[in-house]
N, C-alpha and C positions, 0 to 999 in steps of 0.2 A: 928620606928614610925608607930603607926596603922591608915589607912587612912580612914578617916568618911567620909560618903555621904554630898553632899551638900544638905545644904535646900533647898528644896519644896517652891514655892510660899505661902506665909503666916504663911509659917510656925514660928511660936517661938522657939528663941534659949535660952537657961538656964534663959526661965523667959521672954526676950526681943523679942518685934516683931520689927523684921529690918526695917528701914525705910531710904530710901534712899534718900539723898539730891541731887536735881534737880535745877539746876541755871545758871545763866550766868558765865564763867571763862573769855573770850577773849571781848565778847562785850558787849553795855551795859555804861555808864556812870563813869565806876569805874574800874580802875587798874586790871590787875591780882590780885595782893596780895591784893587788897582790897575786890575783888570778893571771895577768898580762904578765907580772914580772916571773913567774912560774913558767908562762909558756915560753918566755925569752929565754929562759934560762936552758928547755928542752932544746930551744934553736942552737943555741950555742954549741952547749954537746955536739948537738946533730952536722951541721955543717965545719964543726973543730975534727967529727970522725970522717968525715966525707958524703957527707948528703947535702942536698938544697932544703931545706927547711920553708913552709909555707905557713904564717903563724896569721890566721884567721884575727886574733886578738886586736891586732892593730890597727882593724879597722875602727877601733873606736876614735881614734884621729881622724881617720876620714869622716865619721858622723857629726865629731864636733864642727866641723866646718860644712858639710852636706849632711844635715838629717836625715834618714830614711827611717820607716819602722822593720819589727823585728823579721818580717818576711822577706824583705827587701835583702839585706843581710844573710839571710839562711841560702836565699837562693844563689849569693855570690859565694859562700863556703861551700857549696854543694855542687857548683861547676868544677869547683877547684878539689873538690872529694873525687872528682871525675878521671884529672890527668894525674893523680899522684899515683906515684907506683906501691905505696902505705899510709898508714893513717896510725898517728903515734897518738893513742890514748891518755891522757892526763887522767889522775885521780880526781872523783867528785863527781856528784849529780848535775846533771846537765841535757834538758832535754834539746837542746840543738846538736851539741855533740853526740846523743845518743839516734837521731836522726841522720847527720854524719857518717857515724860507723855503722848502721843499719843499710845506708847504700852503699857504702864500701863493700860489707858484706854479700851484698844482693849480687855486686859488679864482678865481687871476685878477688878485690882488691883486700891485702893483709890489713890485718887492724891488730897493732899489738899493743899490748897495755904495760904503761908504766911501771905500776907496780906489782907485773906481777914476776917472778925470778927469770931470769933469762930473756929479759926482754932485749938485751943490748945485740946477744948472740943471734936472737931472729932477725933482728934489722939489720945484720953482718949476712944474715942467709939469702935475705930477699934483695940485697946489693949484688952480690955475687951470683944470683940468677938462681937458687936454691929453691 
């Protein structure tokens, strides 16, 4: 197996700018799995319009079978905050998500929020290099 470099912030991969999904998993109004089925659901959109989608949520799989606590965690969302070229904000309180999009911020990287109007139009702007 020959090992590739990781992407670069903003960078595009075969076509797709990463974007990574930022949301509430544990709190919040809404179950776990109603919180993971929400971000699945952004993935969907996301890579049905043309992006790669990075959905943080999943790794609750990985914990059921490898435990880590919640640092352990932030720190793997937070590398991965690193190379996305956006950061798609989900509705709902969340202090790892709002960690998240505080160094997105910092980095330079877009953070656009779901609900707020025109969100689909700015993630069509920052595909296209806008």
């Amino acid at each position: 197996m020959t090992r590739q470099a990781l992407p670069k912030h903003g960078e595009v991969y075969e076509g797709r700018v990463i974007v990574y999904v930022s949301g509430p998993l544990e709190s919040g109004p809404y179950s776990v799995n109603e919180n993971v089925r929400r971000a699945l659901q952004a993935a969907e959109w996301l890579w049905a319009d043309g992006y790669l989608p990075h959905v943080p949520h999943l790794t609750t799989t990985w914990d059921a079978f490898s435990p880590h606590d919640r640092r352990y965690w932030l720190e793997l969302d937070l590398a991965w905050v690193k190379v996305s070229g956006a950061v798609l904000r989900l509705p709902g309180a969340s202090p790892g998500a709002q960690e998240e999009c505080e160094l997105a911020e910092k980095l330079g990287i877009p953070v656009v929020e779901l609900n707020v109007a025109g969100w689909e139009s700015r993630l069509r702007e920052i595909r296209e290099g806008r």
